[in-house]
Structures are given as structure tokens and as C-alpha cells.
C-alpha positions in Angstrom: 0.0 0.0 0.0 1.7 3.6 -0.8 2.1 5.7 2.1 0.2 8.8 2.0 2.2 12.2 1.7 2.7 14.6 4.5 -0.1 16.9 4.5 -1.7 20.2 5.6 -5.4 21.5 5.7 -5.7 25.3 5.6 -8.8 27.9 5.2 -9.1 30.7 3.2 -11.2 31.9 5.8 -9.1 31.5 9.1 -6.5 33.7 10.2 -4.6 30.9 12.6 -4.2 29.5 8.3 -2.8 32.7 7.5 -0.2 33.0 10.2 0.5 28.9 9.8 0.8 29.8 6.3 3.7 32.7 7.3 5.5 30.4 9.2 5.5 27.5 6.8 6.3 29.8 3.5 9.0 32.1 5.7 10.7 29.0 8.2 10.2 26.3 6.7 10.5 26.5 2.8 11.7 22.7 2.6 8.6 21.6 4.3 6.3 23.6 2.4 7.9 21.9 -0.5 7.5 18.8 0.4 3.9 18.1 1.6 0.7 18.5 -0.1 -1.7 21.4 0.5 -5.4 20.8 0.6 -8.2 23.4 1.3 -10.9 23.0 3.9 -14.0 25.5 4.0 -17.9 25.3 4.6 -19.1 24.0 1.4 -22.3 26.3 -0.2 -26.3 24.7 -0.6 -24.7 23.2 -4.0 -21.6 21.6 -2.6 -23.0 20.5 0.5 -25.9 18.6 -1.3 -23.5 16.7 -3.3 -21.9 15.8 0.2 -25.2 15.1 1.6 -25.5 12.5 -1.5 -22.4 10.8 -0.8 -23.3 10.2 2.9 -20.7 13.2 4.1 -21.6 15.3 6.5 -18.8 17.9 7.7 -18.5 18.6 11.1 -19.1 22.5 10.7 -20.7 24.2 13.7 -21.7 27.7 14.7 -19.1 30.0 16.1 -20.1 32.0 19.6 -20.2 35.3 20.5 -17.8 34.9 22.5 -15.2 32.7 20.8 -15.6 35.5 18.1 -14.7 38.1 20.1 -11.8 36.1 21.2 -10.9 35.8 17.9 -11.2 39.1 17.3 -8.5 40.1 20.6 -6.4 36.9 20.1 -5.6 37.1 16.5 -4.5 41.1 16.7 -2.3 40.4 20.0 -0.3 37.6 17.9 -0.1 39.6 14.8 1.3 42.5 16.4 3.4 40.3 18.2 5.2 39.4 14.6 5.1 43.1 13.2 2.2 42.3 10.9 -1.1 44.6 10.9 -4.9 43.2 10.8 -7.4 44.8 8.3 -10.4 42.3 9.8 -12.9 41.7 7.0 -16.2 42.2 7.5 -18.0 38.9 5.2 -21.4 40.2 4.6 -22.5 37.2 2.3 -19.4 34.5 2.8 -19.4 32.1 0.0 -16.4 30.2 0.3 -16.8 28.6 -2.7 -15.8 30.9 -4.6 -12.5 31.3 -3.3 -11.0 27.7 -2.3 -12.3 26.8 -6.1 -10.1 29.4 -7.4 -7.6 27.9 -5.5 -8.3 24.5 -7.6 -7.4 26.8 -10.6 -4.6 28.0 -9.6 -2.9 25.2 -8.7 -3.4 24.1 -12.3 -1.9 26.7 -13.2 1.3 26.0 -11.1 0.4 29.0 -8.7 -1.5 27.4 -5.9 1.0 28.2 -3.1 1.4 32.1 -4.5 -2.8 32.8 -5.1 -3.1 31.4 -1.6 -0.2 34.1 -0.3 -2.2 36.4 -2.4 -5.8 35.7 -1.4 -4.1 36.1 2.6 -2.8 39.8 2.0 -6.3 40.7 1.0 -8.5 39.2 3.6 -6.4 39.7 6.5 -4.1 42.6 5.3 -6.0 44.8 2.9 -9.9 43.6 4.8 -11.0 43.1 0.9 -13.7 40.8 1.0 -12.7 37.3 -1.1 -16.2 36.3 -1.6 -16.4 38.6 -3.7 -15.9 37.9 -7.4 -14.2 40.8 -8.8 -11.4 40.5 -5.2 -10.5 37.5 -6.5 -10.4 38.5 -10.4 -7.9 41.4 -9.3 -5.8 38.4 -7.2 -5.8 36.7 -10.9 -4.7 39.7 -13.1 -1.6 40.2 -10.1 -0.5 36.6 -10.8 -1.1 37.2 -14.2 -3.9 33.9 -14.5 -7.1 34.6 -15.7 -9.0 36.6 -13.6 -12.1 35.0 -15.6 -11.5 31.2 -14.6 -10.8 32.2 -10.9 -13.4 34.6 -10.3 -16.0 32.4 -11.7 -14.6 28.9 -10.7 -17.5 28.1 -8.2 -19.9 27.9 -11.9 -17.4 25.6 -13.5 -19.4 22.2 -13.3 -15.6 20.5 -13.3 -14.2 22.6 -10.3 -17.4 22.2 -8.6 -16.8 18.4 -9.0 -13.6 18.4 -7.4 -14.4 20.8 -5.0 -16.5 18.4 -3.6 -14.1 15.4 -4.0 -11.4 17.9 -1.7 -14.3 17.7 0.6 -14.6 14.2 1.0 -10.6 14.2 1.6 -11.7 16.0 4.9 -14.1 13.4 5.8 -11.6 10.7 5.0 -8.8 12.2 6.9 -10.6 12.8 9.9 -10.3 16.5 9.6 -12.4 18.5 12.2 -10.5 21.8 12.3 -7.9 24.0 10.6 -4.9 24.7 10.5 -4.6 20.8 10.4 -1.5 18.9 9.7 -0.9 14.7 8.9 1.9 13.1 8.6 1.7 8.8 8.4 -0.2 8.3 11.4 0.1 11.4 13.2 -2.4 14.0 13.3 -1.1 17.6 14.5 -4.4 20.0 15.5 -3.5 23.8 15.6 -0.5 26.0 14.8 0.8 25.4 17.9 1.3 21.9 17.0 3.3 22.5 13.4 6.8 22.7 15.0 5.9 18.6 16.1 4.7 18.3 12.2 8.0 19.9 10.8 10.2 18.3 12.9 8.6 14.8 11.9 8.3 15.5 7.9 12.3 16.7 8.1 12.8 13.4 10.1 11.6 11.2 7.3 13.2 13.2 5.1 16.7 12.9 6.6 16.3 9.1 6.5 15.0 8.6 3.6 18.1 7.9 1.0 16.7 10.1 -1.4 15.6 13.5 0.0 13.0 15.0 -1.6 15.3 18.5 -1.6 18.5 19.8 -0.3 18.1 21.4 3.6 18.2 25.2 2.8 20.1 25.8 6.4 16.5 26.2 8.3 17.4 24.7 11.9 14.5 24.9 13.8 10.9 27.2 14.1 11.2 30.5 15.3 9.2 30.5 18.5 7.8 33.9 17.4 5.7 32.7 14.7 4.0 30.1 16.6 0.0 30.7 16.9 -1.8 28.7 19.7 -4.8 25.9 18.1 -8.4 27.0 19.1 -11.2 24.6 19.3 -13.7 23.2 17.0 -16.2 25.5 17.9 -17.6 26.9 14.5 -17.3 26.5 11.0 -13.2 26.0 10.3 -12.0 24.6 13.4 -9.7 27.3 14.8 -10.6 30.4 13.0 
């Protein structure tokens, strides 16, 4: 049976993805490399009745009040905390959809990890709202993909399709929250959790006779850019 690669579940949507997504891109390029990114969101009335069909139901639950507003308080703190400044969006209509589909583009494209960076800067740097079409047309014309297929990937019968099949990954892999990280048998829950997930992908790595790439000189996590794992309380897991 083939093992399974090392793995990562991120959100659009969640701002503990964001900061996971820093710290992975920033500290540890050779393990960003090396494992496979997969998106995780709260599927529309189309997607999640194509679930529904298949027997999958996501564990998706409302957020408090209260967890929000933690949220809210704990997600500025740690920001400032690495120099970086929150615009918080304000998501009138989410439709997440329309975003982590784009994403499905993209990555055909070759530019998954960069429209990901990109779609980050505008939610939780700029405040622009990426459920909205034409925010994630612009993120297309700045990679210089067309802004067309991206901002209208959510009515693409084909992306829809494996939108949903990403989806059922989830279910599969036991995925109840984001940022979420598997490697073999391990399961790692949280940001606070990726230095155990780093240190376990380089281990393989180092005995494996055939690395997948050369170490770039990257040591260790820097304690700084660590973000503590919330619970499963609403839709996402951890924000």
C-alpha cells in the first residue's frame, strides 16, 4: 500500500491558516515543499448537497459570540506580536466557494502556493472581501492567470466536481479543524502543533536515501511565529 504524503489542511477563511501559512512559506520552505496542500471550508447549498449524497456530513458548527470576540482580541495580539497589521474583513454574504475553487485553478496553473499568499494579503491585510468575485479577479490579473477562470470557478461544473471530491478528503482524513497537519499516522491540530509536524516530515526526510530536496540551512521554528490551536467550535475549526 503507498504511504500517503505529509499533508496540511488550511482555510481561506481562518487567520490561525494565515499565520500557519507565514511560518510555513517564511521557516520552513523545505517543508512547504514537500507536503501536499489541501483546502478546507464550509461548502455552499450546492456543494453540501453533493456531500449530503455521498453520505458526508462535515463537522461544521456555529461560532459563539464569545469565541468570536476572542478571535477578534487573540488574532490582533499575535499579529502584532510578529510586526504584521490586521485589516479584519467584514463577510457580509461568505461564499467560500468561490475562493478555495479558485484555489483548484490556480494550482493548475502551477500557482497554488502564490494565489493562496495572495488571497491572505487581501483578507487579513487589505480587509477586501474574497467572496467577492471581482477580489479575486484582481488576485488573478496580479498573478497574471485569468482573472475570468478564478473569479468564476465556483460555476465551473468540473471545479465544482472536485471541490466536492477535496471535501470528502476532509471526511476521509478525519479533519475536524484548521490549520490541520498529517503526517503517516500522526495527526497535529492547531498552529501550535506545526513545529511537532516539521520536525517529523524533516525526520523522514533525513532518513530517507533520497531526500525529496537539499536542507536550505533552516534549523529549527522560530518560537515567534508560533499561533496557539483554538477549538472546533464553529465552522473551520480554529478560526
Amino acid at each position: 500500500m503507498a504511504v500517503k504524503p505529509p499533508r496540511w489542511y488550511f482555510s481561506l477563511r481562518s487567520p490561525y491558516s494565515w499565520l500557519a501559512f507565514l511560518e510555513l512559506t517564511q521557516n520552513a520552505p523545505d517543508v512547504a515543499d514537500a507536503i501536499e496542500w489541501r483546502p478546507y471550508w464550509e461548502p455552499d447549498e450546492v456543494s453540501a448537497r453533493l456531500l449530503a449524497e455521498a453520505g458526508i456530513q462535515l463537522p461544521y458548527v456555529p461560532m459563539s459570540k464569545e469565541k468570536h470576540l476572542y478571535i477578534l482580541q487573540d488574532v490582533k495580539r499575535l499579529a502584532a506580536e510578529r510586526g504584521l497589521s490586521v485589516a479584519w474583513p467584514v463577510d457580509t454574504e461568505p461564499h467560500w466557494d468561490v475562493s478555495h475553487l479558485a484555489y483548484l485553478v490556480a494550482k493548475d496553473a502551477g500557482r497554488g502556493v502564490d494565489f493562496i499568499g495572495a488571497v491572505y494579503r487581501a483578507r487579513w491585510e487589505q480587509g477586501l472581501d474574497i467572496s467577492d468575485r471581482a477580489t479575486i479577479a484582481a488576485i488573478g490579473e496580479e498573478l497574471g492567470l485569468d482573472p475570468e477562470a478564478l473569479a468564476h470557478a465556483a460555476d465551473d461544473p468540473e471545479m465544482r466536481r472536485r471541490g466536492v471530491e477535496a471535501l470528502r478528503a476532509v471526511d476521509r482524513d478525519g479533519v475536524f479543524g484548521v490549520p490541520f497537519f498529517i503526517h503517516r499516522h500522526d495527526k497535529f491540530w492547531g498552529s501550535d502543533r506545526l513545529p511537532g509536524f516539521i520536525a517529523s516530515v524533516r525526520a523522514r526526510a533525513a532518513a530517507s536515501p533520497v531526500p525529496s530536496r537539499p536542507e536550505p540551512g533552516v534549523e529549527s521554528v522560530r518560537p515567534g511565529l508560533l499561533v496557539p490551536a483554538g477549538d472546533a467550535g464553529h465552522a473551520g475549526g480554529c478560526g
